[in-house]
C-alpha positions as CSV (number, residue, x, y, z in Angstrom):
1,X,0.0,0.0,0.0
2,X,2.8,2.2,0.8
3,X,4.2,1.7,-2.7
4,X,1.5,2.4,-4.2
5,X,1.0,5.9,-2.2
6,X,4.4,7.0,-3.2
7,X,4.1,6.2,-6.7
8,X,0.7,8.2,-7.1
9,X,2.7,11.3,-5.1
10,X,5.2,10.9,-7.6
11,X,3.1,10.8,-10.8
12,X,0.7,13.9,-9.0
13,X,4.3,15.5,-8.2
14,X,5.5,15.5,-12.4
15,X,2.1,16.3,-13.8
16,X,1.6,19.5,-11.5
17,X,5.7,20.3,-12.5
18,X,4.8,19.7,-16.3
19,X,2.1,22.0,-16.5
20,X,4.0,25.0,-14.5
21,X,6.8,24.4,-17.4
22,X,4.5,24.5,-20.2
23,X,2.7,27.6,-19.2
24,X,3.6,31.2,-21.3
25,X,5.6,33.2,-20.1
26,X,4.4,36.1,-17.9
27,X,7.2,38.9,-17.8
28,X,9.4,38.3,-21.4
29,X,8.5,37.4,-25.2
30,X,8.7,34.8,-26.8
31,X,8.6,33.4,-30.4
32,X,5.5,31.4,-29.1
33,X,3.6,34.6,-27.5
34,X,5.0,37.6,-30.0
35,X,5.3,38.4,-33.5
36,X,1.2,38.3,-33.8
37,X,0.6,41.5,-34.7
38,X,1.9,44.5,-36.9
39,X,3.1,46.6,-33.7
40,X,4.7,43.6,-32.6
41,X,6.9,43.2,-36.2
42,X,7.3,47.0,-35.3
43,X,9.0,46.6,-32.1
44,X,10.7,43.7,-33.3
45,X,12.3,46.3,-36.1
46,X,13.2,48.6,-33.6
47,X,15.1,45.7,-31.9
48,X,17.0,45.3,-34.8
49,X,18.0,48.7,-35.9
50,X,19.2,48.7,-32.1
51,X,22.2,47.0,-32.1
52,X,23.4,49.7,-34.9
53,X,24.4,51.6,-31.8
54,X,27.7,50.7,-29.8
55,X,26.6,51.6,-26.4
56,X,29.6,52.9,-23.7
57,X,32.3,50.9,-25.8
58,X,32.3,51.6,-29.7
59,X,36.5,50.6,-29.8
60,X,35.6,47.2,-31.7
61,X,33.2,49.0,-34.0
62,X,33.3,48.7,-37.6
63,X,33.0,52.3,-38.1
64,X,35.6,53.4,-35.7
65,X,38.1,50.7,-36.4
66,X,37.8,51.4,-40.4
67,X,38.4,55.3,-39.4
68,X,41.8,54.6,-37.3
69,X,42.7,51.8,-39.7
70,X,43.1,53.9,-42.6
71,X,45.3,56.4,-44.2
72,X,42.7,59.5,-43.3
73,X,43.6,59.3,-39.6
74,X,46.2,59.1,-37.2
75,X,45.5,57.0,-33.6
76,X,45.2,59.8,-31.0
77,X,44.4,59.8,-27.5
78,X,46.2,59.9,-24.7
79,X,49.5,57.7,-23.7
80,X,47.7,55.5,-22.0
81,X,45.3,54.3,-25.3
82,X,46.7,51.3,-25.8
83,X,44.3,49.7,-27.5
84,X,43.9,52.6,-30.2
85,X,47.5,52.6,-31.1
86,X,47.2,48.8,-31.9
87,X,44.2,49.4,-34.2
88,X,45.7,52.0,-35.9
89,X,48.7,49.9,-36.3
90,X,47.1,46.9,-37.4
91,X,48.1,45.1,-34.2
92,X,47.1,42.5,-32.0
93,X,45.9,44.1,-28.4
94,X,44.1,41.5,-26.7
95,X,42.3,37.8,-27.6
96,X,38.9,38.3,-29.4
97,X,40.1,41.8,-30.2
98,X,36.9,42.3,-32.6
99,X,34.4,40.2,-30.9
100,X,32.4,43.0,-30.2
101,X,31.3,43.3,-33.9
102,X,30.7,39.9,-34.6
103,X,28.5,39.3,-32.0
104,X,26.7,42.9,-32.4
105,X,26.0,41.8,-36.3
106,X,25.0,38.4,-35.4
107,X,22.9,39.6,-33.6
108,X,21.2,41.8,-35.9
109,X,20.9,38.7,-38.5
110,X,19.4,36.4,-35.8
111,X,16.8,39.5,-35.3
112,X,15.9,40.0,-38.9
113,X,15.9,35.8,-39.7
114,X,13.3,35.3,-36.6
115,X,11.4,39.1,-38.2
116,X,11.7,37.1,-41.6
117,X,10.4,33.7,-40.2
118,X,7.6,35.1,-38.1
119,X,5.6,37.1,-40.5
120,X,3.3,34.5,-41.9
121,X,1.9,34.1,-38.7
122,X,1.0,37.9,-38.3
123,X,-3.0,38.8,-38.9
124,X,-4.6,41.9,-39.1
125,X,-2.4,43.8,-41.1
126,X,-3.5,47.5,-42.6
127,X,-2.4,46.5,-46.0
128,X,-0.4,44.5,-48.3
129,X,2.0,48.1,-48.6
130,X,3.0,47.8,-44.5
131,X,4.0,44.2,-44.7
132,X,5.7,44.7,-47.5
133,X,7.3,47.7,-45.9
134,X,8.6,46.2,-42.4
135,X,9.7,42.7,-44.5
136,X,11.8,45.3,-46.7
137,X,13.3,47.1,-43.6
138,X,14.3,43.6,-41.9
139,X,16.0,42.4,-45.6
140,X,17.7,45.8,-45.4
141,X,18.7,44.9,-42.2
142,X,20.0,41.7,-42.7
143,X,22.1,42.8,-45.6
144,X,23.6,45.8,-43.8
145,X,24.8,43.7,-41.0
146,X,26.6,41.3,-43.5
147,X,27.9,43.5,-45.6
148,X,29.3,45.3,-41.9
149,X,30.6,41.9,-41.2
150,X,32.8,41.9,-44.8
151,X,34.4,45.0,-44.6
152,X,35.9,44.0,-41.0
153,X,36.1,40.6,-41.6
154,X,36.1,39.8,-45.1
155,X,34.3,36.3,-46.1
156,X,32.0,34.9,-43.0
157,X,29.4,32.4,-42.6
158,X,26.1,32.7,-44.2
159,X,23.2,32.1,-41.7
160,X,19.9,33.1,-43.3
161,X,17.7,31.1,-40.3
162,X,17.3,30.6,-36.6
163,X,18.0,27.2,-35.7
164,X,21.7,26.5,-34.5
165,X,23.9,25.3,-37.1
166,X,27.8,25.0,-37.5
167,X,28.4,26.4,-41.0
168,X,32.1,27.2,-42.4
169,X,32.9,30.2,-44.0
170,X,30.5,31.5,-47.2
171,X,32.8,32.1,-50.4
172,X,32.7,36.4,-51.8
173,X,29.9,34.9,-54.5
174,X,27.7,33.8,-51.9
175,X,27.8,36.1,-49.0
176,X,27.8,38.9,-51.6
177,X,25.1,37.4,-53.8
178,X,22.8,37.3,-51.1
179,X,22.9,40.9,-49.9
180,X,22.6,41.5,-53.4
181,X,18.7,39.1,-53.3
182,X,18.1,40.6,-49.9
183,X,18.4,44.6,-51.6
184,X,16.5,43.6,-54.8
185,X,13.4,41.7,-53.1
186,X,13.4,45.0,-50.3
187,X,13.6,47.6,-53.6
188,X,10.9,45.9,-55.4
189,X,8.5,45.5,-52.1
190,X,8.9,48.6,-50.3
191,X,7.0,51.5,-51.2
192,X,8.3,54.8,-53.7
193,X,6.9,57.3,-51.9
194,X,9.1,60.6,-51.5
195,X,11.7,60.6,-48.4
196,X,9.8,62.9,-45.9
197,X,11.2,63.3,-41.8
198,X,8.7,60.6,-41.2
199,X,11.8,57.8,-42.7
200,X,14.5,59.1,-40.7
201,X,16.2,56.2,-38.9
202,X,14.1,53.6,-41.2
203,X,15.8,52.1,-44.2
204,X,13.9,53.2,-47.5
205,X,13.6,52.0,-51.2
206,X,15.8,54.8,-51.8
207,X,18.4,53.9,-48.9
208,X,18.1,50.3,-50.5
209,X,18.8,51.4,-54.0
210,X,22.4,53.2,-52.3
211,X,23.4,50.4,-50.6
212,X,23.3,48.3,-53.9
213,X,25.1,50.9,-55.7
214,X,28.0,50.5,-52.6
215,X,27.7,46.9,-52.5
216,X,27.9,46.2,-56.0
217,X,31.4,48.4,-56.3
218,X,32.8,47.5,-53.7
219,X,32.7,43.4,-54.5
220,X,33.6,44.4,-58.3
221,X,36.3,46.5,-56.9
222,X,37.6,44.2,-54.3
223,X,37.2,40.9,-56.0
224,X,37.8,42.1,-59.9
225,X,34.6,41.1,-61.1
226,X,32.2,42.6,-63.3
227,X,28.6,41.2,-62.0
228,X,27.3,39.8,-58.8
229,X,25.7,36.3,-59.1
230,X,22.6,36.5,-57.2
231,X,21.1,32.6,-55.7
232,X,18.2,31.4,-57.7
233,X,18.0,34.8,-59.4
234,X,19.6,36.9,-62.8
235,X,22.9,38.4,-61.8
236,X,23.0,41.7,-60.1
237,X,24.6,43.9,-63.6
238,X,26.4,46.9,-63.6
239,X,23.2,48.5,-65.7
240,X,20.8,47.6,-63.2
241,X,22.6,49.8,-60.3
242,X,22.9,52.2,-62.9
243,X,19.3,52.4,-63.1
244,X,18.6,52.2,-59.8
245,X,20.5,55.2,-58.8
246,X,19.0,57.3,-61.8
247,X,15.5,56.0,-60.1
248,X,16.8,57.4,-56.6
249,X,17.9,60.7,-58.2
250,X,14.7,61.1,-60.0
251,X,12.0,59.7,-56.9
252,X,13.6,60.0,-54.5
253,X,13.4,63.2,-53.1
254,X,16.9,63.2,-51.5
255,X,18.8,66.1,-52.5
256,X,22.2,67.6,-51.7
257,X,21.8,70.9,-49.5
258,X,22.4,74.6,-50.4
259,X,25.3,74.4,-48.0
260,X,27.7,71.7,-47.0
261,X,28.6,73.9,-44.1
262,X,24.8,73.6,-42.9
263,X,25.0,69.8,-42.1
264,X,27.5,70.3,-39.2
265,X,26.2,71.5,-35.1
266,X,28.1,74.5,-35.7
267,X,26.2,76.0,-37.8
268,X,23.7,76.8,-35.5
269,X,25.8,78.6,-32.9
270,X,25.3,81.9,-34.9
271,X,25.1,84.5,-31.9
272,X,28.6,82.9,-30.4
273,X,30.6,81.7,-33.1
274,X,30.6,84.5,-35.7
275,X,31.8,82.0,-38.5
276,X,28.5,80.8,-38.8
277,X,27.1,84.1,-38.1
278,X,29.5,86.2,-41.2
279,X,28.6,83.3,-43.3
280,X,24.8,83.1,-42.6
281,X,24.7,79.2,-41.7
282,X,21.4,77.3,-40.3
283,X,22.1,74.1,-39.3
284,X,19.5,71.5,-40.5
285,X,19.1,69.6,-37.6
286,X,19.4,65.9,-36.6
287,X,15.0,65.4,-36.9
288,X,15.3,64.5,-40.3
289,X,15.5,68.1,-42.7
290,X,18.8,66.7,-43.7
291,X,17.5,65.4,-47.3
292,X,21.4,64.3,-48.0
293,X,20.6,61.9,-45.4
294,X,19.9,58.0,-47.1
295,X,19.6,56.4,-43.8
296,X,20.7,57.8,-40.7
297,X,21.6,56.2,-37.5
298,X,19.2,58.2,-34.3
299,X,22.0,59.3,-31.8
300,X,21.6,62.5,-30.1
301,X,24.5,65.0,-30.7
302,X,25.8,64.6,-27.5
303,X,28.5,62.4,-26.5
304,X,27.7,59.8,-23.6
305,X,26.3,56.4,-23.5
306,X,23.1,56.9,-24.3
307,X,23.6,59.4,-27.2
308,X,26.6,59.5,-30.2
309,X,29.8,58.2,-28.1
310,X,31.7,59.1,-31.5
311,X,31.2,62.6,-31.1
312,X,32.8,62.1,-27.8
313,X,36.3,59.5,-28.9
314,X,36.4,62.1,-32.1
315,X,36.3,65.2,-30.5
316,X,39.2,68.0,-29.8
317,X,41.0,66.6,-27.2
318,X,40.7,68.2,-23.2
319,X,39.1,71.0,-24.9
320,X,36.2,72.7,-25.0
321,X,36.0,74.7,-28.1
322,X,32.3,75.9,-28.4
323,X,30.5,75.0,-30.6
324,X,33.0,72.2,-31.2
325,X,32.7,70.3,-28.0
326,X,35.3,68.5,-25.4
327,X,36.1,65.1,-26.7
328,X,39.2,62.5,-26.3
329,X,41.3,63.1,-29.7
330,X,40.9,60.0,-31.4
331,X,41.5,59.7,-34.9
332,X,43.0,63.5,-35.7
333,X,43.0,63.6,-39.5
334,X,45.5,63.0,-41.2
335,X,47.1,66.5,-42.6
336,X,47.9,64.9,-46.0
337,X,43.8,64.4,-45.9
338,X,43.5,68.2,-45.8
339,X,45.7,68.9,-48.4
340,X,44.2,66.9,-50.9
C-alpha cells in the first residue's frame, strides 16, 4: 500500500511540474507569444536597428576601427590608449580583439531571420504596402549587417535562419550574392513614396537602391569582377545599379543641401561663433530636414552612452572649443587628408 502511495505522489508531483513548465511566459517574449501582430513586427524592427548603436564601448566598431585603420587618420588619445595605437597599427591588443562586432552583427541577422520567419503568422495587417514595408526594412537589415561583417572581416558564414547550425565560412559569391537578393526583393517590395522626416532612422527603397550601388562596387572593386551572381535569381549587372541610382535621383526626393557647411552643429551657434554668423549658416538639424541623409543612424548629438559616443572618442582633445565640444582626440585627420 505504501508503494502504491508513493508512486501516485510521484506521478501527481511530475504532472503538477509539467504543466507549471509548459505555461507562457508572464514577464518576457517569446517566439510562441510575439510576432502576432503589426506593432509587434514594429517593435521587433526597432530591436534590430538597435544593435546599430555601440553603447559605452564603440572601440571594436566597424566604423571606428575602419576610421583609425586607414590612411585618413592618425591613432590619437592619450598615452595611456593602448588599444587605439594597436588598431591603428594593425596590431594585435588583446584575444577576441573584434568580438564586439561579430556578436553585435549576429545579432542583428538572428533578429531580422526570426522578423523574416515570423511574419506569416502575423493577422490583421492594414495593407499588403505595410507588410511589405517592415519585410523590406528587416531584408535591409539583414544585408547591412553582413555586408558590416565583410568590410571588418572579409568572407563569413552565411546564416539566413534561426535554428543553430555550424556552417564554415561562405565564399565572396555567396555572402555577396545574397545581400545582393536581400536589396532587390526589399527595392521591389517597399513602397516609392518621396523621403519625408517621417523615414528618418528607417531604411527606405531609396536607402536600398544606395546600398546596392555601394555593395555592388565594392565586390567588383575588391574581388575584380564585373557582376554579382545572385542565388536562384539573374545576376545583379552593372546597368541595373545604374538604373537604380538614376531612379533614386529622379524619386527619391533626396537632394544635396544649399550648403555643406549647414550639415555640421556649428552652424547653428550663430550669436557665439561668428563664422557661422559672417557666413549666414542654419544648421539642418538631426530630426530628419537633412535630405542628404539616405539612412541615418538616431543618436543625439551629445557624447555619452546613451547618445553619439563618437562625437565624444572624435572630438578636440581636453578641450572645449564651443561649438566644437570637449572630446578624447581619437583619430586626428590626417594632414595629408587636408591637403588633398
Amino acid at each position: 500500500m505504501k508503494k502504491i502511495i508513493y508512486i501516485l505522489s510521484i506521478a501527481l508531483i511530475v504532472s503538477s511540474c509539467s504543466d507549471y513548465l509548459d505555461s507562457e511566459p508572464m514577464t518576457s517574449k517569446v517566439n510562441t507569444n510575439f510576432y502576432q501582430t503589426p506593432a509587434d513586427i514594429e517593435e521587433s524592427l526597432n530591436g534590430i536597428y538597435s544593435l546599430l548603436n555601440p553603447g559605452l564601448d564603440p572601440f571594436m566598431h566597424s566604423f571606428f576601427v575602419s576610421e583609425l585603420m586607414s590612411d585618413d587618420r592618425f591613432a590619437g588619445g592619450g598615452g595611456v590608449d593602448a588599444k587605439i595605437q594597436a588598431i591603428a597599427e594593425f596590431e594585435n591588443f588583446a584575444n577576441d580583439m573584434y568580438l564586439q562586432s561579430w556578436e553585435d552583427n549576429y545579432s542583428g541577422i538572428f533578429r531580422a531571420n526570426m522578423l523574416l520567419e515570423s511574419l506569416p503568422q502575423v493577422e490583421n495587417w492594414e495593407s499588403e504596402a505595410q507588410k511589405n514595408r517592415y519585410k523590406g526594412e528587416a531584408l535591409f537589415m539583414r544585408a547591412y549587417y553582413y555586408f558590416d561583417l565583410a568590410r571588418m572581416f572579409g568572407t563569413v558564414p552565411l546564416v539566413l535562419a534561426t535554428e543553430p547550425q555550424n556552417l564554415p565560412k561562405a565564399s565572396p559569391e555567396e555572402l555577396f550574392g545574397q545581400i545582393a537578393k536581400d536589396l532587390r526583393e526589399a527595392i521591389e517590395i517597399m513602397p516609392d513614396d518621396p523621403y519625408s522626416p517621417e523615414d528618418i532612422g528607417r531604411a527606405t527603397k531609396w536607402a536600398a537602391q544606395g546600398m546596392m550601388a555601394r555593395i555592388f562596387l565594392f565586390y567588383t572593386g575588391v574581388y575584380d569582377q564585373s557582376t554579382i551572381p545572385v542565388p536562384e535569381e539573374e545576376e545583379m549587372t552593372k546597368s541595373e545599379v545604374i538604373a537604380y541610382v538614376d531612379n533614386c535621383v529622379t524619386k527619391s526626393g533626396h537632394e544635396l543641401v544649399d550648403d555643406y557647411r549647414n550639415l555640421w552643429p556649428y552652424s547653428y551657434a550663430t550669436e557665439d561663433y561668428s563664422y557661422a554668423a559672417d557666413n549666414n549658416l542654419s544648421w539642418v538639424g538631426e530630426e530628419g530636414d537633412n535630405t542628404e541623409a539616405m539612412f541615418s543612424i538616431r543618436f543625439g548629438a551629445l557624447g555619452s552612452g546613451t547618445h553619439n559616443t563618437f562625437n565624444l572618442y572624435f572630438g578636440l582633445r581636453m578641450q572645449n572649443t564651443y561649438p566644437f565640444g570637449y572630446g578624447w582626440g581619437f583619430g586626428p585627420v590626417n594632414p595629408q587628408l587636408w591637403d588633398e
